[in-house]
C-alpha positions as CSV (number, residue, x, y, z in Angstrom):
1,X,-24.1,14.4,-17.3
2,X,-20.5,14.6,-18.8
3,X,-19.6,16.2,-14.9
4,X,-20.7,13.0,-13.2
5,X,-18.8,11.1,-15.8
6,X,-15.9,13.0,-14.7
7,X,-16.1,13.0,-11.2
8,X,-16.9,9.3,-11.4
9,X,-13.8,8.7,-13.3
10,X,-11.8,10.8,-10.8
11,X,-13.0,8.8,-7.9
12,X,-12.0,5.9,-9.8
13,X,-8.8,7.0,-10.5
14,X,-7.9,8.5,-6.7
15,X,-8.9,4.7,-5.4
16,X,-6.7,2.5,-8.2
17,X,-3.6,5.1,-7.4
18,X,-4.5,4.5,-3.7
19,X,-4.4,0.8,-4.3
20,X,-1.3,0.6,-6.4
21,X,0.3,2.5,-3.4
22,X,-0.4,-0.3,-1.0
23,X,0.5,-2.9,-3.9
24,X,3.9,-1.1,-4.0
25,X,3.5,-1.2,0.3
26,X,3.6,-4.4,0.1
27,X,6.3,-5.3,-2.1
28,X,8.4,-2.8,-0.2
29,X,7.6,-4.6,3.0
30,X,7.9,-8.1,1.5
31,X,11.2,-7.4,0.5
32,X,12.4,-5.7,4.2
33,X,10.9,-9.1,5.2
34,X,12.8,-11.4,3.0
35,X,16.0,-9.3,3.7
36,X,15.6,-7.6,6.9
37,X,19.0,-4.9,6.7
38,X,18.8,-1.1,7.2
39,X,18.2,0.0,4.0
40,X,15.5,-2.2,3.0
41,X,13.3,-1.1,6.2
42,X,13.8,2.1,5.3
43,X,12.7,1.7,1.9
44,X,9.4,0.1,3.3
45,X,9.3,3.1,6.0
46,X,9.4,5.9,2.9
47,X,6.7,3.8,0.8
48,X,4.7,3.9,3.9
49,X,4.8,7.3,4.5
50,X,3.3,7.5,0.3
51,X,0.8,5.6,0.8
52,X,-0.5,7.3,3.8
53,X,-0.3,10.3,1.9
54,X,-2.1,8.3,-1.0
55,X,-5.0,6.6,1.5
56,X,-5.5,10.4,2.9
57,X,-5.7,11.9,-0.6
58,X,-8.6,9.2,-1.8
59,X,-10.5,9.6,1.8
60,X,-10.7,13.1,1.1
61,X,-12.0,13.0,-2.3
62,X,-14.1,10.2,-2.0
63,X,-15.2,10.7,1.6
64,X,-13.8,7.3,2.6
65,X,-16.3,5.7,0.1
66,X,-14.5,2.5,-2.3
67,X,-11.3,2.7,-0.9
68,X,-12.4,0.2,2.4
69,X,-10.1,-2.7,0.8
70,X,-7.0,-0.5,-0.1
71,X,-7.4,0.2,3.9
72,X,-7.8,-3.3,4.9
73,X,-5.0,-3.7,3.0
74,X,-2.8,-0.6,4.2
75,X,-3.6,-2.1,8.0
76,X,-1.9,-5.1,7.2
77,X,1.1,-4.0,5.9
78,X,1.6,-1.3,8.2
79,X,1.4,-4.5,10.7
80,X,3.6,-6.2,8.9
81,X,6.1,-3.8,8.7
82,X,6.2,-2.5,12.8
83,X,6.6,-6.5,13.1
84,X,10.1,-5.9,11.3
85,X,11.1,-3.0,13.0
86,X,9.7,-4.8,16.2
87,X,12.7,-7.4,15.6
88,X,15.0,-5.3,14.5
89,X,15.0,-3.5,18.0
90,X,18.5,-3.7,20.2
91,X,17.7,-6.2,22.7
92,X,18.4,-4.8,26.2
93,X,19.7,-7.9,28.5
């Protein structure tokens, strides 16, 4: 039994690091959005790159199973962020 304890407590650990990645995501992208400059988008862009590294790590282990809302989640900001870098395109006249 103590190995199903474990692995339990694993799983739960791999899905609350996935979903503090997306929490951090979405500060990241929050603040690009408040203050839309260079270095703040790129800021966002690096934390999204963790967290897709964090969301891949907890699929694997877990098989995709209890990380569904750190996804929903993920999708949004990943959308909210492309909306950023979306306006802050050169405009071609």
């Amino acid at each position: 039994m103590p190995k199903r304890y474990d692995s339990s407590l694993q799983a739960g650990t791999t899905v609350s690091q996935a979903q503090n990645a997306v929490n951090k995501l979405h500060y990241a992208v929050s603040q690009a959005m408040s203050h839309p400059t260079e270095q703040t988008i790129e800021q966002a862009s690096r934390r999204l790159a963790h967290t897709e590294q964090a969301m891949r790590q907890a699929e694997r282990s877990l098989g995709g199973q209890g990380v569904e809302l750190a996804e929903e989640m993920f999708a949004e900001e990943k959308r909210r962020l492309n909306s950023i870098r979306d306006q802050k395109q050169p405009k071609d006249f």
